[in-house]
N, C-alpha and C positions, 0 to 999 in steps of 0.2 A: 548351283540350285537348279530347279525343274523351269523349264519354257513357262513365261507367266509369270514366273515368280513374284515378278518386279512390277505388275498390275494391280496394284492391291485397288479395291473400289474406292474412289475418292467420296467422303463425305459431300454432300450439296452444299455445306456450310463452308468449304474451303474455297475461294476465289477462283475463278477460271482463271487467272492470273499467276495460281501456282504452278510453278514451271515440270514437268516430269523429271527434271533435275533435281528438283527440290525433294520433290518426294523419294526418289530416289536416296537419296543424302537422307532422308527421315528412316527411311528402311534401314540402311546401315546403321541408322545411331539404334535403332530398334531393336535390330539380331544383336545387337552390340551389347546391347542391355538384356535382352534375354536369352544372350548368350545363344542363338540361334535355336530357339524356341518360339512355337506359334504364341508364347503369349509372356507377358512381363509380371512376375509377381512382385510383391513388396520387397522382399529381400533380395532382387537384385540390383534394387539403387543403393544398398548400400558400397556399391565397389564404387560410384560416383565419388571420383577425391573432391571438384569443385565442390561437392554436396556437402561434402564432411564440416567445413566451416559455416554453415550456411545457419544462419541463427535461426531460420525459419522451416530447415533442412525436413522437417517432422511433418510439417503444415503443409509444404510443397507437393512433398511426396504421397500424403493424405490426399492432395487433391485430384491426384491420377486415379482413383480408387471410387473417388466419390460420385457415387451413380447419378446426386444429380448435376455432376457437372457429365456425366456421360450421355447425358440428355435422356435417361431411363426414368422412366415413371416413378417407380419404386425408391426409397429411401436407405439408407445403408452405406456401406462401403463395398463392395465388387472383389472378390478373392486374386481373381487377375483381370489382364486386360492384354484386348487381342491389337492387331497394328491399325485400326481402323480407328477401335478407341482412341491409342496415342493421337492417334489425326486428329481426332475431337477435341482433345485438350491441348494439342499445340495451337488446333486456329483460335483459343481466348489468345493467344500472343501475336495473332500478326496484324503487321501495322497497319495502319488505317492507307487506303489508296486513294490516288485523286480523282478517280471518277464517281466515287461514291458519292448519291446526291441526301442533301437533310435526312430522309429518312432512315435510309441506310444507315449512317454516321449511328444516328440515332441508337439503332437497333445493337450496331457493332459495341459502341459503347457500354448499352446496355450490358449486352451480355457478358463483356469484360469483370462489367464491375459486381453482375451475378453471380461471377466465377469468386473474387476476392471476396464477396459478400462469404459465399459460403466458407472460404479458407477460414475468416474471422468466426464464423457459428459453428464450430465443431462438433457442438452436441445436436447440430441438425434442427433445432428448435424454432428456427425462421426469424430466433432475435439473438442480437448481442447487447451482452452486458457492457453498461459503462467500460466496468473493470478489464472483463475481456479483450473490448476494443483498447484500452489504455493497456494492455500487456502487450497486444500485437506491434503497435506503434512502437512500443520502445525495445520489441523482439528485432522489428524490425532496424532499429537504428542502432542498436549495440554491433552489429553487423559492418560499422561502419568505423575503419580505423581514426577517425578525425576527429570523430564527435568525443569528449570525456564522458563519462556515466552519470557526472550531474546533469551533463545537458540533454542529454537522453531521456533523461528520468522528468526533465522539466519542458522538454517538449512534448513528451507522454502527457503528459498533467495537462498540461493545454491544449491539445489536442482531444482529451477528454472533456476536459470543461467548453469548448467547442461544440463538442457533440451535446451535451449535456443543455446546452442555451438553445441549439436547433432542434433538441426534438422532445426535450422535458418543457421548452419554450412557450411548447403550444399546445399544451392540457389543462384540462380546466382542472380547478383546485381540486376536486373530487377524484381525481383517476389517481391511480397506482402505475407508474410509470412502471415496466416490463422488460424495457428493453430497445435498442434501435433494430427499426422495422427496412425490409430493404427497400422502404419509399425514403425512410429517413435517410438513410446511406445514401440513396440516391441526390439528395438535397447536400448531404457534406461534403459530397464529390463535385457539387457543382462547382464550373469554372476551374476545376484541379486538371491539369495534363495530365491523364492515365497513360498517353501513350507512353510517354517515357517511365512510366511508373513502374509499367509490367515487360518487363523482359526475363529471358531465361537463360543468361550467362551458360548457366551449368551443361545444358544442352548444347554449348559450345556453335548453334543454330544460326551463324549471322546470317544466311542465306532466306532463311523465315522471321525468326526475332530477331530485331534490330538491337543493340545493346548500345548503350549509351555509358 
């Protein structure tokens, strides 16, 4: 490659912490993915083999795309995505650091669970459906060789009626419940460990995403 190559601009959003090894290692998985191409289209995660089993394979992939996790103004999905992008959606994945003081956590969290917010609203609409939310959860847990399909199916259900008691919980009789709002999400999520929640296996990234 041409002198520079390997300087790509780091986002502000990435820890001074990230080592230029790291990024490095992102570059390659990046030419990797688009086949050493300035920029990644949709069709090329499908050569991703970890992707292929990935019950949520669809969702994931949607979410590299999704402009507002690209921190763009505008709403949609993004045709491609250049190596600076991928930076932007790989830091919802890295782990929380120990110097970060309340705020910060705060923020980081936040935005994590912005990112999943949106995985779950796919039609972009700023709420998820009960049902919606109750497919994700059990998209996500059929995934899971240990579990059987009834219990999947009966963690889904309760994990819905969960949501259902925190945010149908607190309307007055007269509203038409819509949907969970991302203040609501925010409240389901309380006290839950996202860190270990979101990792990115398939990126094969232990060097960024921690995998558990």
């Amino acid at each position: 490659g041409s002198p520079g190559e390997l300087n790509p601009p780091i986002p502000s959003l990435l820890s001074p912490t990230v080592t230029s090894e790291q990024i490095e290692h992102l570059h390659r998985r990046f030419k990797q993915l688009s086949q050493d191409q300035l920029t990644i289209r949709k069709e090329n995660f499908d050569s991703i083999p970890d992707l292929e089993f990935n019950p949520i394979r669809g969702k994931i992939v949607h979410a590299f795309f999704d402009k507002r996790n690209l921190r763009q103004e505008s709403d949609g999905l993004a045709d491609e995505i250049n190596f600076e992008d991928f930076l932007t959606i790989m830091s919802y994945f890295r782990p929380i650091e120990m110097n970060m003081d309340e705020e910060q956590l705060d923020r980081f969290r936040k935005e994590k669970l912005k990112f999943l917010f949106h995985m779950y609203d796919s039609d972009h609409d700023g709420k998820i459906t009960l049902q919606e939310y109750r497919n994700v959860v059990e998209e996500l847990l059929s995934g899971n060789p240990h579990l059987e399909k009834e219990s999947a199916r009966s963690i889904a259900d309760g994990a819905m009626m969960e949501a259902a008691s925190i945010c149908v919980g607190q309307m007055g009789p007269d509203q038409v419940y819509e949907g969970i709002t991302f203040e609501d999400f925010l409240k389901m999520w309380q006290g839950i460990d996202i860190e270990t929640k979101m990792h990115v296996r398939f990126l094969n990234m232990e060097t960024i995403a921690h995998c558990y």
